[in-house]
N, C-alpha and C positions, 0 to 999 in steps of 0.2 A: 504494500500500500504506500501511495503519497501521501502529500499534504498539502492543499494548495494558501498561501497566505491571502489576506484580504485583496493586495495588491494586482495578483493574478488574479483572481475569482473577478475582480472586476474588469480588467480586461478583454476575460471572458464575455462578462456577460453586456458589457457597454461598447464594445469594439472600437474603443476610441482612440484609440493607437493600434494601427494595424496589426503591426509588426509585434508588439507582445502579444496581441489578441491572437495571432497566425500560433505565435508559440503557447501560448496555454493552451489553446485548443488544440496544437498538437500534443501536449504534456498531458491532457486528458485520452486523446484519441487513444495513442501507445499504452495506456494504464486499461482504457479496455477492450483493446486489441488479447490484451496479455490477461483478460478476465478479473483485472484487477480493479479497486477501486481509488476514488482521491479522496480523503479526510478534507471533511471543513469544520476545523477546533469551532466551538462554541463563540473563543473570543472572536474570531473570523467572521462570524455570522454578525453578532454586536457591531464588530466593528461595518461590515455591510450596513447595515440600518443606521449608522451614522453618518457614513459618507454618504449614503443616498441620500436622504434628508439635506443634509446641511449644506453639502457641496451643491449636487445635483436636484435637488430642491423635488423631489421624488416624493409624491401625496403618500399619505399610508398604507393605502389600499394598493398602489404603487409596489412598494415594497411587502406587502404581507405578501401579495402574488409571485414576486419575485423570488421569496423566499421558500415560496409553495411548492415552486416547479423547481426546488433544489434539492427539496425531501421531496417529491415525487417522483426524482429522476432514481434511477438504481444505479447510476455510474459513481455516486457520491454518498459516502458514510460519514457520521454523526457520530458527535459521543454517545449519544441519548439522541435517538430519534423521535423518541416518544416524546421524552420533556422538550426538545424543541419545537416538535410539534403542537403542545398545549403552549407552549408558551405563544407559540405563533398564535394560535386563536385567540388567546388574550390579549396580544396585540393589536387583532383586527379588529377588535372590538371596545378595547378599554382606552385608557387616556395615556399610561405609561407607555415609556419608551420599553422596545423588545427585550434590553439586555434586564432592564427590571424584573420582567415575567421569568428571561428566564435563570434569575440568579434566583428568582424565588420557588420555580421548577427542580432544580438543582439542589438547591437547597434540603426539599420535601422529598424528593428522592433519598438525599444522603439521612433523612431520617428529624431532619429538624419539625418541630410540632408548627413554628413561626418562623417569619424572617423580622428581621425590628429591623424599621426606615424611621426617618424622620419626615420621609415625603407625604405629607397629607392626604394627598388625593392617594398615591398609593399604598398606603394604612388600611385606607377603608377596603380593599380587596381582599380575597380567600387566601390565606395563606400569609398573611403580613399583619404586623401589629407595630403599634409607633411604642417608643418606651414612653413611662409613666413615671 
């Protein structure tokens, strides 16, 4: 297995440099040529939904799809497909940014009953509690 960093995955997926874009997607093709897959870390995904937003000014809806057709592809493994998964619903639907949902996904996985934010609006959600 690879790994692709945030840097690549976006070249991939925005082709805005030909020439990296020609080479990721050959660093993918050859990974499933070889029946292999490419790892995209957790923080890799975070950092995706950063730069789309911020940089490329990328709506939500924007990005939860974008993010959809990355765990729907089978060329591409996840720590937690699952928890990135829920976290992505919570995205497309709640107010917090995705790396929220899914440090709070992650979180509940490794066993925590809570995550404690300070962030207000993400307090009030399943799985988060503000300290007291």
């Amino acid at each position: 297995m690879i790994a692709f960093d945030t840097n690549v995955l976006l070249r991939l997926l925005l082709n805005d440099d030909a020439d990296q874009a020609g080479q990721a997607q050959d660093l993918l093709d050859r990974a499933v040529a070889a029946s292999d897959r490419v790892l995209l870390p957790d923080i890799v995904l975070c950092e995706l939904e950063w730069v789309l937003e911020s940089v490329y000014g990328f709506p939500r809806a924007r990005i939860a799809a974008t993010v959809r057709r990355l765990l729907d592809a089978e060329e591409f493994a996840f720590t937690n497909r699952a928890a990135v998964g829920r976290a992505l619903e919570r995205y497309a639907s709640g107010k917090a940014d995705f790396s929220d949902y899914l440090i709070g996904e992650s979180a509940t996985l490794a066993g925590a009953t809570t995550t404690y934010t300070f962030d207000r609006v993400l307090s009030r959600s399943d799985g988060f509690s503000r300290p007291r």
